[in-house]
Residue frames as qw, qx, qy, qz and C-alpha x, y, z in Angstrom:
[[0.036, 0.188, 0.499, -0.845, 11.20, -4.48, -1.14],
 [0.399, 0.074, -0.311, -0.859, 8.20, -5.33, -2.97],
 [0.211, 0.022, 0.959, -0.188, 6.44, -7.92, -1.25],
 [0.579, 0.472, 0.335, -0.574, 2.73, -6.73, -2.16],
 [0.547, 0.485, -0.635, -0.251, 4.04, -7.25, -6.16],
 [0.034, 0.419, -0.905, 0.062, 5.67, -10.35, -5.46],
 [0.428, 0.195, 0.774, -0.425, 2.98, -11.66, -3.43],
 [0.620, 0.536, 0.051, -0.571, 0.37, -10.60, -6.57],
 [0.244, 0.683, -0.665, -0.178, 2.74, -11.66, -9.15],
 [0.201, -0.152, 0.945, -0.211, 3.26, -15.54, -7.35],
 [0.600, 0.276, 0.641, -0.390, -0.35, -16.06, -6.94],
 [0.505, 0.622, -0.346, -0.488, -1.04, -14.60, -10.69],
 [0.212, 0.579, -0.767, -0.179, 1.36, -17.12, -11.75],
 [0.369, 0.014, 0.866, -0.338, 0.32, -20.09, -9.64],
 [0.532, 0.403, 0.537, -0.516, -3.33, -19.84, -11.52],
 [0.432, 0.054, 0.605, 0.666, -1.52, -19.28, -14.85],
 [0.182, 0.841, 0.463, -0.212, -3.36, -16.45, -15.14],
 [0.449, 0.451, 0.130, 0.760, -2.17, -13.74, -17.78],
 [0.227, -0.020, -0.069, 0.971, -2.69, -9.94, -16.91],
 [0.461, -0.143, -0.370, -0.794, -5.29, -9.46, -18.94],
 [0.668, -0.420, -0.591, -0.168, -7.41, -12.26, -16.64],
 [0.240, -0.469, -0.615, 0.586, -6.66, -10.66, -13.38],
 [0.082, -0.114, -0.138, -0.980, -7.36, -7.22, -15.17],
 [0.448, -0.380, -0.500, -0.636, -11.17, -8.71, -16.16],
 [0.559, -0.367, -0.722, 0.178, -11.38, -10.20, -12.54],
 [0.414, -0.591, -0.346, 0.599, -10.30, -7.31, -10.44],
 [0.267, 0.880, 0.351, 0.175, -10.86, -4.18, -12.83],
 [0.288, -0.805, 0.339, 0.393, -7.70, -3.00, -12.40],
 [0.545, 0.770, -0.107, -0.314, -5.56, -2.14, -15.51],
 [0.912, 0.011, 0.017, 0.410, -3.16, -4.79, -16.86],
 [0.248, 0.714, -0.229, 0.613, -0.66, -1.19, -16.75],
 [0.356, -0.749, 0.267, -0.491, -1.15, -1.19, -13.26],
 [0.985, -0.123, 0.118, 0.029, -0.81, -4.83, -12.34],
 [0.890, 0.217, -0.190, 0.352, 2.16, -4.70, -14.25],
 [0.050, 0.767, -0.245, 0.591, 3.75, -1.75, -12.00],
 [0.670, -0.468, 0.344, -0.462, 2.74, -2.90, -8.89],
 [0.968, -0.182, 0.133, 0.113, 4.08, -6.49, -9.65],
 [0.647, 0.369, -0.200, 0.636, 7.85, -5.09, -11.10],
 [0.661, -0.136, -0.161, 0.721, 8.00, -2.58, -8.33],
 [0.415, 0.274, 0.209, 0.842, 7.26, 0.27, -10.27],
 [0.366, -0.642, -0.252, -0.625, 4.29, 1.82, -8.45],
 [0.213, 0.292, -0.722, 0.590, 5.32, 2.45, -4.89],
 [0.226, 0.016, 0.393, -0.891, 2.53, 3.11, -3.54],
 [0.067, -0.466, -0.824, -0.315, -0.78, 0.73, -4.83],
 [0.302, -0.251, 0.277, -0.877, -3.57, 2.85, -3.40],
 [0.349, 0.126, 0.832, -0.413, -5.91, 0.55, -0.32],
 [0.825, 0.260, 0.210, -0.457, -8.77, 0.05, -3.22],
 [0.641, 0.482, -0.566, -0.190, -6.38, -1.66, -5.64],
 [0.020, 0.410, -0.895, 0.174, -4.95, -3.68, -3.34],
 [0.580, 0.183, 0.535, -0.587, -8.30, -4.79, -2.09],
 [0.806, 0.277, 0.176, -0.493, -9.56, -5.46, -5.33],
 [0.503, 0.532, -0.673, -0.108, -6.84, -7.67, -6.24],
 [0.154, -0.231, 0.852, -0.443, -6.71, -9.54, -3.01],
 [0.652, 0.234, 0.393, -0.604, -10.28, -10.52, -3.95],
 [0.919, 0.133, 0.182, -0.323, -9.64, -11.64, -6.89],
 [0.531, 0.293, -0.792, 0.065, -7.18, -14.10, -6.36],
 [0.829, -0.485, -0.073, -0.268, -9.42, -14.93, -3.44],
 [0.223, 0.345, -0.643, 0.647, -6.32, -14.40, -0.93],
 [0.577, -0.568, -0.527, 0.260, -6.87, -14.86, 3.11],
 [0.108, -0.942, 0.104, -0.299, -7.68, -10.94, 4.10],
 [0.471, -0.863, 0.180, -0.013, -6.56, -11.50, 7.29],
 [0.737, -0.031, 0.234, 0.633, -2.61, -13.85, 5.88],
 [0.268, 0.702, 0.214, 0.624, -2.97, -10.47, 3.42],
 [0.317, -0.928, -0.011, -0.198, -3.27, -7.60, 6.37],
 [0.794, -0.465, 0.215, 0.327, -0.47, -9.54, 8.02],
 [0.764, 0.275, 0.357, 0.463, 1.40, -9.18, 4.95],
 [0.045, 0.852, 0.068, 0.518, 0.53, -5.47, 4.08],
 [0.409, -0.912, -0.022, 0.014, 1.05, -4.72, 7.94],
 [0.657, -0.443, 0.316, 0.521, 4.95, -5.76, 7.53],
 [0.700, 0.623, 0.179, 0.301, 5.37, -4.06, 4.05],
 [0.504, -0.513, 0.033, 0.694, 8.68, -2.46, 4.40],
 [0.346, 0.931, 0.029, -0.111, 9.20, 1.04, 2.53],
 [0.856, 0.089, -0.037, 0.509, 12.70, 1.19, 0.94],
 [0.098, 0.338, -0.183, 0.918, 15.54, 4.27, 2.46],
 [0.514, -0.725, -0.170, -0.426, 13.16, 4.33, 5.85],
 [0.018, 0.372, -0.770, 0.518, 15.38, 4.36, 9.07],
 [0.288, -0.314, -0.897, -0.118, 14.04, 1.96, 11.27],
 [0.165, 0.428, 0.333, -0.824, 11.81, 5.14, 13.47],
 [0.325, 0.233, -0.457, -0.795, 10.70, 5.85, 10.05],
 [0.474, 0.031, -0.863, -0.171, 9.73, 2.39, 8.96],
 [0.245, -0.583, -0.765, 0.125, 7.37, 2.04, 12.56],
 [0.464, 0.471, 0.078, -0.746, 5.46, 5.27, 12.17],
 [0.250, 0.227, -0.833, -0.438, 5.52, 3.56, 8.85],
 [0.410, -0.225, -0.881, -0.070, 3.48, 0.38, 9.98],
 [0.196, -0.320, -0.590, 0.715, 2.04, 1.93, 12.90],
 [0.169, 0.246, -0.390, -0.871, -0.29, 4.00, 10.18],
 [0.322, 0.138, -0.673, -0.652, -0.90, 1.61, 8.84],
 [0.195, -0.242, -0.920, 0.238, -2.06, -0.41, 11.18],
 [0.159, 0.326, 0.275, -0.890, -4.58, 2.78, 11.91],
 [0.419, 0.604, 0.660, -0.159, -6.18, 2.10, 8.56],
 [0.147, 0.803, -0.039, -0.576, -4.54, 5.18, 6.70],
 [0.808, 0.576, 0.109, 0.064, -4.21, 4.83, 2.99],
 [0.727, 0.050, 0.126, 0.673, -0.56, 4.84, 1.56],
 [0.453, 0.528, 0.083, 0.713, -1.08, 8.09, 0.45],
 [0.238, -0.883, -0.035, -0.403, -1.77, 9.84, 3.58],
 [0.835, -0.443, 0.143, 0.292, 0.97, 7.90, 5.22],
 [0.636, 0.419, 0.138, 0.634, 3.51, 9.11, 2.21],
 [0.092, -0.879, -0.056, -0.465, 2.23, 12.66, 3.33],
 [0.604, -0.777, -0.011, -0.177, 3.18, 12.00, 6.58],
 [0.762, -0.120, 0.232, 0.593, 6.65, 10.44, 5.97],
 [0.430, 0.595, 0.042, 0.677, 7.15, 13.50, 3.69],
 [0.082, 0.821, -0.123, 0.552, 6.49, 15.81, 5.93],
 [0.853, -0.516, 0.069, 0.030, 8.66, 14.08, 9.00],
 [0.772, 0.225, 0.109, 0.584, 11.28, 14.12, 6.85],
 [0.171, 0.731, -0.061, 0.658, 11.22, 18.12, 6.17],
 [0.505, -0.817, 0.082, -0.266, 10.39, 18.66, 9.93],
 [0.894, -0.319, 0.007, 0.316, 13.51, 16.61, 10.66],
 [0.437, 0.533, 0.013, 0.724, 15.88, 18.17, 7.85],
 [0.007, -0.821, -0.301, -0.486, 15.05, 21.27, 9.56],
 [0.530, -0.809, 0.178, -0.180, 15.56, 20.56, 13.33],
 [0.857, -0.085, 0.221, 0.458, 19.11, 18.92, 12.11],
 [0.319, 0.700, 0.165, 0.617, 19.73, 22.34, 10.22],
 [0.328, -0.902, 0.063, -0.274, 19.33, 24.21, 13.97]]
């Protein structure tokens, strides 16, 4: 359920590029790169992604397509379009997290009545 990783990761690879050479390219921290390509960072935040997608001089718009289907893992499928439906708005991951968090409580809640 990491496609953004995966996707990074591939391309990385393809160019035989180490870490440390996308790090210097896209100024993002070979720590982060390596999170975000195992998985471990749910959430990139909409500059990182950006400045990776640049440099591995991806196709934005194959990339948007990509991002627009990123699937969150444990979303029902309601969940999972608000989910993309967000995104598609432009909202960063983390104000979309917010909003899945607090859909969740407001649900819990009116399942509790």
């Amino acid at each position: 359920m990491n496609e953004f990783g995966n996707l990074i990761k591939a391309e990385r690879e393809r160019r035989e590029w180490s870490l440390r050479e996308l790090a210097d390219k896209s100024g993002v921290s070979t720590g982060a790169i390596s999170q975000i390509e195992r998985g471990k960072r749910r959430s990139p935040h909409e500059k990182t992604m950006k400045r990776l997608v640049k440099a591995l001089e991806l196709d934005v718009g194959e990339q948007e397509r990509e991002m627009d289907d990123i699937s969150t893992p444990a979303l029902s499928s309601p969940m999972q379009e608000l989910y993309n439906a967000l995104w598609k708005l432009g909202l960063s991951r983390v104000a979309i997290d917010n909003i899945l968090q607090i859909t969740r409580l407001w649900l819990e809640s009116e399942r509790r009545r």
